[in-house]
ROMARFI-574282 format. One record per residue (C-alpha): x, y, z; residue in one letter. Coordinates in steps of 0.001 Angstrom, whole numbers, plus 500000, padded with zeros to 6 digits. Layout:
N
[rec [X Y Z] A];
...
***
This chain:
495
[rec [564333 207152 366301] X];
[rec [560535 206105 365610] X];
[rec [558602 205408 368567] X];
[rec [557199 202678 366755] X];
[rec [558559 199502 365973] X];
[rec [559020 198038 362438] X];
[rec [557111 194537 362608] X];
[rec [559502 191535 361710] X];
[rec [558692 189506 358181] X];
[rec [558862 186213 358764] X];
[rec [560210 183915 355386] X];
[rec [559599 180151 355309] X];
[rec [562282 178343 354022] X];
[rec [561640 174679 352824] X];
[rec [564348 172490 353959] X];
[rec [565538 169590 351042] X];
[rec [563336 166651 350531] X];
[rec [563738 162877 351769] X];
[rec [566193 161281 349098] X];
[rec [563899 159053 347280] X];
[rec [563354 155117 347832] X];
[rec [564207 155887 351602] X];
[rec [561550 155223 354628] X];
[rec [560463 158619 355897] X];
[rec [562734 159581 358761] X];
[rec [561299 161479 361894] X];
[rec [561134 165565 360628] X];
[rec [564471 167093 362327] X];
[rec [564172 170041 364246] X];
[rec [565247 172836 362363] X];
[rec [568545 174290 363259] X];
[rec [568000 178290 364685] X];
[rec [568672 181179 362810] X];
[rec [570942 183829 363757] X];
[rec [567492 186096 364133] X];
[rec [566056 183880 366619] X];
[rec [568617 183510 368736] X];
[rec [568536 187209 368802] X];
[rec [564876 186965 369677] X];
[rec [565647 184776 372212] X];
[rec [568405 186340 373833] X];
[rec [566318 189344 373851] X];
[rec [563518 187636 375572] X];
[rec [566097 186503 378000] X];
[rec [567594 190129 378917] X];
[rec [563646 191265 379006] X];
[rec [563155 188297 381662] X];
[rec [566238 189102 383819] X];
[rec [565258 192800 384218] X];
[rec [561923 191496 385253] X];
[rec [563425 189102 387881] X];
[rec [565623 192076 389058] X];
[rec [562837 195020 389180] X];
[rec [560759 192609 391298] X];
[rec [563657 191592 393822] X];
[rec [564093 195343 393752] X];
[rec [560426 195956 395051] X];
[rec [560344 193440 397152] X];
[rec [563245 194773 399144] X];
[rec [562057 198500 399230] X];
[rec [558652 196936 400590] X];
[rec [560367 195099 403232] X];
[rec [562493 198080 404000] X];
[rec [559285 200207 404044] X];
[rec [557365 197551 406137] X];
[rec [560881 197461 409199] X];
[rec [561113 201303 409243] X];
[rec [557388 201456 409749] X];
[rec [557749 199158 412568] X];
[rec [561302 199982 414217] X];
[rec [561848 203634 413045] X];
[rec [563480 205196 410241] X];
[rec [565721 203057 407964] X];
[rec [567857 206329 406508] X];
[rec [566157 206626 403334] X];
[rec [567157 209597 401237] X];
[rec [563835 211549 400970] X];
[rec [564458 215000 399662] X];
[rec [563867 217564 401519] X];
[rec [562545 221425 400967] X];
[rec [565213 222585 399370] X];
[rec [565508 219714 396879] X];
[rec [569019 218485 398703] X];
[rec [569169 214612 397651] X];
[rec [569686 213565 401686] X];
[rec [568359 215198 405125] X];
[rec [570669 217762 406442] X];
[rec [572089 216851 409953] X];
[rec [572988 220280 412007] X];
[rec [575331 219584 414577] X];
[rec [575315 221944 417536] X];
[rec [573514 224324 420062] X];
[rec [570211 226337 418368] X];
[rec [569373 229651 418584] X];
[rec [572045 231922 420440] X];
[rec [572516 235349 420055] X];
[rec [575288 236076 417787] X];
[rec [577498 233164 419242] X];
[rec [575635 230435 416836] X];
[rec [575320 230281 413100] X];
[rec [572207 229169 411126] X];
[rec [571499 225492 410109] X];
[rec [569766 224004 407764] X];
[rec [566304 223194 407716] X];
[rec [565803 219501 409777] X];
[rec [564103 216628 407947] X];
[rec [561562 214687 409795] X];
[rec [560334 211095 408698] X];
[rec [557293 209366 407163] X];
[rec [555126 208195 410500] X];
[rec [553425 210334 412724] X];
[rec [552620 208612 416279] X];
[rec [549435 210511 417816] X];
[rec [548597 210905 421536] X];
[rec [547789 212884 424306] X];
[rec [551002 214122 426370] X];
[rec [549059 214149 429420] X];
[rec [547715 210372 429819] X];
[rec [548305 208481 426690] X];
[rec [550516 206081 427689] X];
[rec [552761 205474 424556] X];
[rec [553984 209059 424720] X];
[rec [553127 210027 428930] X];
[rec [555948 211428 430943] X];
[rec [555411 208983 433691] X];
[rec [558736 207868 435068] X];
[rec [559930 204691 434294] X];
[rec [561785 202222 436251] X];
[rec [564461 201352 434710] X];
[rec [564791 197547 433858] X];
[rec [567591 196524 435405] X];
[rec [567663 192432 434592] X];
[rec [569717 191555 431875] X];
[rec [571322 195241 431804] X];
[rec [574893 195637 432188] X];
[rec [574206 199052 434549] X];
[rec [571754 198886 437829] X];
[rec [569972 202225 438099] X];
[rec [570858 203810 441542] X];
[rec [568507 205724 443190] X];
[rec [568049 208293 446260] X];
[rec [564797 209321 447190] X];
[rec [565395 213131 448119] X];
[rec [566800 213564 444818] X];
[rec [564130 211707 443476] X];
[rec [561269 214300 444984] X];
[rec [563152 216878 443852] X];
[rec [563787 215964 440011] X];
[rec [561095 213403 438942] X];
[rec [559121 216605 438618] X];
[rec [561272 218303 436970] X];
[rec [561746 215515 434341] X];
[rec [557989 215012 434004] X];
[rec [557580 218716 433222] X];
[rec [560733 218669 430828] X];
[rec [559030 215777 428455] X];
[rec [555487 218069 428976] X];
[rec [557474 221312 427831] X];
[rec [560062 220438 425292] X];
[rec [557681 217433 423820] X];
[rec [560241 215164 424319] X];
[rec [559244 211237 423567] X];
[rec [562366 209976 426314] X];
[rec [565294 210832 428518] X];
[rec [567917 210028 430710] X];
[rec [569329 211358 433410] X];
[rec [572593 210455 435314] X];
[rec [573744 212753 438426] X];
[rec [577082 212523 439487] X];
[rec [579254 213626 442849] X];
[rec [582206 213397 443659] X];
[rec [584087 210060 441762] X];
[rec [580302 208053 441850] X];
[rec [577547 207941 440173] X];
[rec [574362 208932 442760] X];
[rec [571116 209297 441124] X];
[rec [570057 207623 437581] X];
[rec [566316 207910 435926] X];
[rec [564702 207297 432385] X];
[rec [561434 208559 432053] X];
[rec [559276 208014 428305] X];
[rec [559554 206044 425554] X];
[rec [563002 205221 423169] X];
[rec [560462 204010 420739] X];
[rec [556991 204976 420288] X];
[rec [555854 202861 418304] X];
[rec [556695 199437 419837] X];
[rec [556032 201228 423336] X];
[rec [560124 200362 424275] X];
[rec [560509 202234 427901] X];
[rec [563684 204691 428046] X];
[rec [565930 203099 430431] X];
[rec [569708 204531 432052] X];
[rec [571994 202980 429404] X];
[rec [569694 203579 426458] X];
[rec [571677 204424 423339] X];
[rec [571064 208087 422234] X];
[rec [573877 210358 420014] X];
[rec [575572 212829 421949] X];
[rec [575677 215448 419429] X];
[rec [578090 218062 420232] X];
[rec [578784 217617 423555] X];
[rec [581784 214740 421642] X];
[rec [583574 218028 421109] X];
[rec [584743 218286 424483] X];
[rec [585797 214683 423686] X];
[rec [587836 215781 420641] X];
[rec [589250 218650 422394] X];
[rec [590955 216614 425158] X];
[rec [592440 214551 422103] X];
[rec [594326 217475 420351] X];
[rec [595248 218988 423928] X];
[rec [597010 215454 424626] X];
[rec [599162 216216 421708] X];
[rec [600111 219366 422846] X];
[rec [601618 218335 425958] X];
[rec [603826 216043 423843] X];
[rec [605321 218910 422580] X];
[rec [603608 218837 419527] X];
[rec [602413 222247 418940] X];
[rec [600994 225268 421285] X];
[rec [597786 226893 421703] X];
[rec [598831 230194 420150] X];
[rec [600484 228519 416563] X];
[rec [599671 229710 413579] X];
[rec [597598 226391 412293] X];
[rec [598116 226970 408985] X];
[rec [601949 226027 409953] X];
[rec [601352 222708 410686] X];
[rec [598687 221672 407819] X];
[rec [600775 220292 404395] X];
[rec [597706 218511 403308] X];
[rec [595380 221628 402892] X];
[rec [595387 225128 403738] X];
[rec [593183 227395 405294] X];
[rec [591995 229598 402892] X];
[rec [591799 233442 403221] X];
[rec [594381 234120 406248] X];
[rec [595358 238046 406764] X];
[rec [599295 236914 408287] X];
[rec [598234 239831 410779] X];
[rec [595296 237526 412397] X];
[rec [596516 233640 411868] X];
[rec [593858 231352 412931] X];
[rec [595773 229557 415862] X];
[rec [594732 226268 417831] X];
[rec [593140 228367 420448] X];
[rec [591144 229731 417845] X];
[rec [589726 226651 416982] X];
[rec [588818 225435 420322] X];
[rec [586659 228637 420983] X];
[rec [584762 228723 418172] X];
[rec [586847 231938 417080] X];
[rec [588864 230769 414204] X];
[rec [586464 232340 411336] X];
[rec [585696 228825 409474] X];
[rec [581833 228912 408818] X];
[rec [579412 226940 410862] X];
[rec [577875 224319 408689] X];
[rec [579679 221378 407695] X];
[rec [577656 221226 404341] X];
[rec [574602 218059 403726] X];
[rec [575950 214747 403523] X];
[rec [574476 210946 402894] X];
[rec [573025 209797 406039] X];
[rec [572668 206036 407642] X];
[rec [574005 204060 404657] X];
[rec [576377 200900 403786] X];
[rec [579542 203419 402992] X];
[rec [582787 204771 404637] X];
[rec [582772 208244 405246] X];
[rec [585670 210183 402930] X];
[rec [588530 210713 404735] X];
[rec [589586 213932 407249] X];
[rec [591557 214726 404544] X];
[rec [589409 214498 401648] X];
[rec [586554 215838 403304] X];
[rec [588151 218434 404432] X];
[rec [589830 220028 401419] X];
[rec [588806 223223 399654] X];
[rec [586271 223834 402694] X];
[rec [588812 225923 404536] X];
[rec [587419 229264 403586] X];
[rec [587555 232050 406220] X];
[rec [583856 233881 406547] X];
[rec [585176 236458 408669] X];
[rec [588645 237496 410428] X];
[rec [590406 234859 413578] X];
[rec [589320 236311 416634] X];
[rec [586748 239053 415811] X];
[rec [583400 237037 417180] X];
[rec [582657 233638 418350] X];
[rec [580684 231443 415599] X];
[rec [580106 228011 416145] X];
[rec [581808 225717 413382] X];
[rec [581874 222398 413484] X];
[rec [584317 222408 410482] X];
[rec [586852 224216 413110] X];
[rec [586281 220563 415185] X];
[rec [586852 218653 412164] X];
[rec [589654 219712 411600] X];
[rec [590820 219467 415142] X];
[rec [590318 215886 414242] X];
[rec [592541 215975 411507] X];
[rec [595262 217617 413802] X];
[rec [595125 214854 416345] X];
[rec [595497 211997 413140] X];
[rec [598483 214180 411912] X];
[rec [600149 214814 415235] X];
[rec [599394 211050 416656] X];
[rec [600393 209224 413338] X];
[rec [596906 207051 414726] X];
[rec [593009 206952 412565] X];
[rec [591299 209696 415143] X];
[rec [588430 207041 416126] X];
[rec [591336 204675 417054] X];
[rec [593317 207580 418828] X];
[rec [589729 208410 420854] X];
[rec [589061 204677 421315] X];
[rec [592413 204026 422969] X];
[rec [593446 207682 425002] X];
[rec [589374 208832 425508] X];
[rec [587112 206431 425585] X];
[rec [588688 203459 426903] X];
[rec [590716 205750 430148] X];
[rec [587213 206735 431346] X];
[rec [585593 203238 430845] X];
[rec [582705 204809 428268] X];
[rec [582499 200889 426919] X];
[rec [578882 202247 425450] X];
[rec [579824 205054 423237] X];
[rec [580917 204541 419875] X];
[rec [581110 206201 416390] X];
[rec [578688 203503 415009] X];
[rec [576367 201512 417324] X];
[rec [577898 198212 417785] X];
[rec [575096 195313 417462] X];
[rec [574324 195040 421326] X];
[rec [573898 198962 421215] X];
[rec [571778 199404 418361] X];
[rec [569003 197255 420154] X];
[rec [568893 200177 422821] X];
[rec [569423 202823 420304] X];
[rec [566374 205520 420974] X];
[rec [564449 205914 418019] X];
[rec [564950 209935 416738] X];
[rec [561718 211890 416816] X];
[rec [560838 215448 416175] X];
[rec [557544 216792 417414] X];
[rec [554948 217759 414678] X];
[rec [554315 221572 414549] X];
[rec [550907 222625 415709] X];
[rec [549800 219214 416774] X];
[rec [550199 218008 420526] X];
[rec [551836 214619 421223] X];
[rec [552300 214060 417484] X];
[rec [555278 212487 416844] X];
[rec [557428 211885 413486] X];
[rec [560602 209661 413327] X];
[rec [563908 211101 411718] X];
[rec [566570 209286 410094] X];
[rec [569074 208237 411965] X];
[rec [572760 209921 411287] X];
[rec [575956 208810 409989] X];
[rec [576666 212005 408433] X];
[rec [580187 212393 406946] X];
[rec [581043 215208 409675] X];
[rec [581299 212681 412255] X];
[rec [584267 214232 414388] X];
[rec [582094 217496 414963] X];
[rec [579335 215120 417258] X];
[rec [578024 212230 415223] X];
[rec [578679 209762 417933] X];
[rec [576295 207423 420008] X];
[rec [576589 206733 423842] X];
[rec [574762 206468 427183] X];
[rec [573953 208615 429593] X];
[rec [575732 206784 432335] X];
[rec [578968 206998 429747] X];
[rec [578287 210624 429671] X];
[rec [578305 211029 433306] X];
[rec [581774 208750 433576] X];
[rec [583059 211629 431121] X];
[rec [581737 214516 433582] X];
[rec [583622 212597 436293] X];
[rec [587076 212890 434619] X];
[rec [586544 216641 434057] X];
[rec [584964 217216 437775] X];
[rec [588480 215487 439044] X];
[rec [590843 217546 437394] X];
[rec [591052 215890 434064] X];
[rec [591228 211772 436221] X];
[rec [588997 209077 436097] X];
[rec [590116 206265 438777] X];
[rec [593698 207242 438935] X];
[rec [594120 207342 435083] X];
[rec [594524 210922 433757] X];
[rec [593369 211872 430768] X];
[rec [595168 215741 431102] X];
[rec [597798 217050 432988] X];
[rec [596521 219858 435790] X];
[rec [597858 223038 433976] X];
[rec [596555 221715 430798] X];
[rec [593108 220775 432615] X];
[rec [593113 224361 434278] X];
[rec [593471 226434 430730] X];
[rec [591079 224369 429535] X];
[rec [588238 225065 432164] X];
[rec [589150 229050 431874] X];
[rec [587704 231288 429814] X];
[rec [589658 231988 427233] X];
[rec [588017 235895 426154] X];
[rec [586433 238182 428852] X];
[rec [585206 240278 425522] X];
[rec [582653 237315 424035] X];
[rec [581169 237218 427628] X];
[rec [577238 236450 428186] X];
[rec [574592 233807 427896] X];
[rec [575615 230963 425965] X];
[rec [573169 229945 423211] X];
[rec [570099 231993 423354] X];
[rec [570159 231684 427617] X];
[rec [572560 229477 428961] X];
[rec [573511 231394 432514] X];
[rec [574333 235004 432744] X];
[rec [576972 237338 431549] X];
[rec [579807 235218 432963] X];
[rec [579855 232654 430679] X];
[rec [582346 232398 427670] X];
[rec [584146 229579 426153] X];
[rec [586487 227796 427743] X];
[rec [588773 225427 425334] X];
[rec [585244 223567 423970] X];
[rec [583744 223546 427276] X];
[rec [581209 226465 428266] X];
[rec [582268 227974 431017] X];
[rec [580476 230345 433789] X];
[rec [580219 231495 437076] X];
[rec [577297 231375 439877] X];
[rec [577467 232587 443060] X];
[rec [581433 232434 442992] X];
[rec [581283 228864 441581] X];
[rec [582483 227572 438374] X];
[rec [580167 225893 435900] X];
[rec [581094 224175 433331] X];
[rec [578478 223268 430302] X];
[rec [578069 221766 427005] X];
[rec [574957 221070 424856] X];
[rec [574541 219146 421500] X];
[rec [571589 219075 419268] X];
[rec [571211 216484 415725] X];
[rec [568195 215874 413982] X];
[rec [566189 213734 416806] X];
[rec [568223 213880 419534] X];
[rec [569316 216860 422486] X];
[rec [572128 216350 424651] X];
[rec [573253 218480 427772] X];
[rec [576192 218121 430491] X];
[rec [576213 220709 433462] X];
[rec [578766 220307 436068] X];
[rec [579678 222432 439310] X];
[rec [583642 222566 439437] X];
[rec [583795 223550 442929] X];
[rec [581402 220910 444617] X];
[rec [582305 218203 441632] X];
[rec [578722 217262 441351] X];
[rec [576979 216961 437820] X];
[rec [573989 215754 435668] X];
[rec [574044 214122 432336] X];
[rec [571093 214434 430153] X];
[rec [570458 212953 426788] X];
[rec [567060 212345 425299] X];
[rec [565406 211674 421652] X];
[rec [563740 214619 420999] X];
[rec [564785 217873 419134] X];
[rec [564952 221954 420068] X];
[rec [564609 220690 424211] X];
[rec [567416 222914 425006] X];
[rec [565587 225634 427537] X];
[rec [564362 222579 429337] X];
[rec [567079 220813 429899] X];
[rec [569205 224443 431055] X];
[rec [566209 224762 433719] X];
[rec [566578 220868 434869] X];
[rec [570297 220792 434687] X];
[rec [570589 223622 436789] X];
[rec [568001 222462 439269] X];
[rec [569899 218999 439020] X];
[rec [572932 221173 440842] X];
[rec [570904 222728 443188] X];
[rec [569554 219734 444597] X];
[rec [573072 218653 445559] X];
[rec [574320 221434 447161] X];
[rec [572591 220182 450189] X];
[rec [573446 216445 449584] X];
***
C-alpha cells in the first residue's frame, strides 16, 4: 500500500437548463453524490476519534493529577523485567531456607523528600490518635507508654517506615493502642488506631481456621491425601509414596512453589475464580514433606478447599464464620467506602536516599486468599484475642479446644529454628499457619505478612494471653517490628 495518497479529481457536472419562457427559479441545491457522502462520513469518523482521544487524555490527566495528590491510582507501569503489571509478593522476606524468592517490588511515580529526624511530614513523633468522629477511642496506659513510644519512634527511624499502629492486648481487652507517622505523606494525614492498612499474610492464619472448621464437620482429616478430595484439578507431580496431605499445606510443606505468579493490580475487574486460577498451577517443585517453603499457592488452595467443603464463596464463608464471630467489622477483601478514606497510602523507601519516600500501587492482586486483605490494627488485635482464649472471642468459638491445641503445636521438631531470617531461636517451627516458639518455657505464637507497601506482624504469649498487633505502610520493616513485638511482651509481664 503507497504511503501516499492518490489526490481525488473532481468533475463538474452541469445540471439541465431552465425550460424556456419560464421566470428563473431560485438555483436548487444540488443533490450529494455517493462520493461525498463518503467524504463526509469520513470526516465524521475522523471527528469522533478526535472527540474520543481527547476525552481519553483528559481522563489519564485527571487520573495523573488524583494519584499525584492521594497516592497511587494502580496504573500498570512496567516494571524491570518488562511484566505488563507490578508484582505483589505475599509473605515473610528473607529466611533461611524456610522462604522462597519473590519478585522484584514496584515502587510508584512520586518521591516525598525529608529529613527522618525533624521534618515533620515524615518525623516519628507519636501521634495522638483522633478520636472524634472515630468509631474506636484509643486507650492508653502510661507505663506502657514509657516503655514502647520509644520503641515505636526508633522502629519508624530504623525500618524507614512513613506510619504504624500498634494495638496491645491482655487477657479478653484491649490495653494499650498508639499510631505514630503519617498514612499519607503527601497530604500530611496522621496514622491513627483504626487506620486501614492490608494485613498481608498474617490473613493466613485467618484462612487456616476456615478449612480447620470444616474438618471438625467431618469433612476431611489433617493427614488425607488432598489430591483425594480435588475433582476440579489435580496436583500435579505426586510420588503415591509422599501424598501432599492437608497438614502439608498448612505448614508450608506440601512442595507447591512459593510465588503465586504477577497478576493485574487495583482495577475495575473480578478476580478469576479459585478454580480457574488455580488450574494447571499445581506443579510440585520438590517432594511433600522434605523442607518447609513458603507458598502462598498451598493457601490458595486451602481456600478452594473451604468453598468445596462449605458449598459457600470463601469471602462469604470468612465473612460469616471469621470475621463477623470476632467482631473484625474493619477488615475486608476490598475497602468498603468508609475504609478507603483511612486506607494508609503504600510507600517504599528510596534506596540510598534518607526520608525519601515513593508511593506503590495499591493491591488487588488475583491471589487474594494467600493475604490480599485490608483491616485495622485494633481488628487485628480482636483476632489475637480469639487465639489467646483458646480459639473464643466473647463466648463465641471460632475452634473447638483439641482442634485449637494441634493448631498452636508444632507440627515438625526436624524444620526447627528461627523463623524468617531471625524470628526467635531454635524452638520455633510451624504450627498449622501460625509460627510457633518457645521462651523461657512459654509459648509464642507469631505471624508476619509483607505486600508491596505494607508490613504486618502479630506476636502473642500463650501462657500470659497478652499480645501486640502491628501493621504499618512501609516495606522490608520486619527486624523492627520482631525487636518491638517482643519488647511489646515484655512490658506486660509485669502488668
Amino acid at each position: 500500500m503507497s504511503g501516499m495518497a492518490r489526490p481525488i479529481k473532481r468533475r463538474s457536472k452541469k445540471g439541465p437548463s431552465p425550460a424556456a419562457g419560464l421566470p428563473d427559479a431560485p438555483e436548487a441545491s444540488p443533490r450529494p453524490t455517493e462520493r461525498s457522502l463518503s467524504r463526509l462520513r469520513r470526516a465524521a469518523d475522523i471527528a469522533l476519534i478526535i472527540l474520543a482521544l481527547a476525552a481519553i487524555g483528559l481522563f489519564v490527566a485527571t487520573k495523573i493529577i488524583s494519584g499525584r495528590a492521594d497516592g497511587p491510582v494502580g496504573d500498570n507501569r512496567r516494571n524491570g523485567n518488562g511484566a505488563g503489571a507490578p508484582s505483589a509478593s505475599i509473605g515473610p522476606e528473607g529466611g533461611s531456607g524456610q522462604t522462597g524468592s519473590f519478585a522484584d517490588l514496584e515502587i510508584g511515580p512520586d518521591e516525598y523528600e525529608g529529613d527522618l529526624d525533624d521534618d515533620p511530614m515524615l518525623g516519628p513523633a507519636i501521634v495522638s490518635d483522633p478520636a472524634a468522629a472515630r468509631p474506636f477511642s484509643p486507650v492508653d496506659d502510661p507505663r506502657l507508654a514509657a516503655l514502647l513510644d520509644p520503641e515505636i519512634e526508633r522502629a519508624l527511624k530504623a525500618g524507614r517506615i512513613p506510619s504504624m499502629a500498634v494495638v496491645v492486648v491482655s487477657g479478653e481487652r484491649i490495653v494499650w493502642t498508639r499510631s505514630a507517622g503519617l498514612a499519607n505523606v503527601r497530604v500530611k494525614t496522621p496514622a491513627a488506631c483504626d487506620t486501614v492498612y492490608l494485613i498481608a499474610s498474617t490473613f493466613k492464619t485467618m484462612s487456616a481456621t476456615a478449612l480447620l472448621q470444616q474438618m471438625e464437620q467431618g469433612k476431611f482429616k489433617l493427614d488425607d491425601r488432598v489430591n483425594d478430595y480435588l475433582s476440579d484439578m489435580r496436583i500435579e507431580g505426586e510420588n503415591k509414596r509422599y501424598p501432599v496431605t492437608f497438614r502439608n499445606l498448612l505448614t508450608h510443606t506440601s512442595g507447591l512453589p512459593t510465588d503465586f505468579g504477577r497478576h493485574a493490580v487495583w482495577e475495575d475487574r473480578a478476580p478469576p475464580s479459585l478454580v480457574d486460577y488455580l488450574r494447571g498451577r499445581l506443579q510440585l517443585s520438590r517432594r511433600p514433606g522434605q523442607r518447609v517453603v513458603y507458598s502462598n499457592i498451598a493457601f490458595t488452595l486451602v481456600a478452594h478447599l473451604v468453598e468445596k467443603f462449605s458449598g459457600v464463596p470463601f469471602k462469604e464463608y470468612v465473612r460469616k464464620n471469621v470475621f463477623a464471630p470476632a467482631e473484625m467489622r474493619d477488615t475486608a477483601f476490598e475497602p468498603r467506602a468508609d475504609m478507603a478514606e483511612r486506607l494508609a497510602i503504600p510507600y517504599m523507601p528510596v534506596r540510598r536516599r534518607s526520608g525519601v519516600f515513593r508511593p506503590v500501587d495499591w493491591v488487588k492482586a488475583d491471589a487474594w486468599p494467600a493475604g490480599i486483605v485490608y483491616g485495622t490494627a485494633v481488628d487485628q488485635a480482636r483476632w489475637l484475642i480469639a487465639n489467646l482464649n483458646g480459639g473464643v472471642y466473647k463466648g463465641r468459638r471460632l475452634l473447638s479446644e483439641p482442634t485449637f491445641r494441634e493448631m498452636m503445636k508444632r507440627q515438625f521438631d526436624r524444620f526447627a529454628g528461627p523463623i524468617n531470617g531471625g524470628w526467635l531461636n531454635e524452638t520455633s517451627g510451624y504450627g498449622l499457619a501460625w509460627w510457633i516458639s518457645t521462651q523461657n518455657g512459654e509459648t509464642i505464637i507469631a505471624h508476619s505478612g509483607s505486600v508491596n507497601g505494607y508490613t504486618a506482624f502479630l506476636a502473642g504469649n500463650l501462657d500470659r494471653k497478652t499480645g501486640v498487633a502491628i501493621l504499618t505502610n512501609g516495606n522490608k520493616a520486619h527486624r523492627w517490628l520482631y525487636s518491638l513485638a517482643l519488647k511489646a511482651l515484655a512490658a506486660l509481664q509485669d502488668r
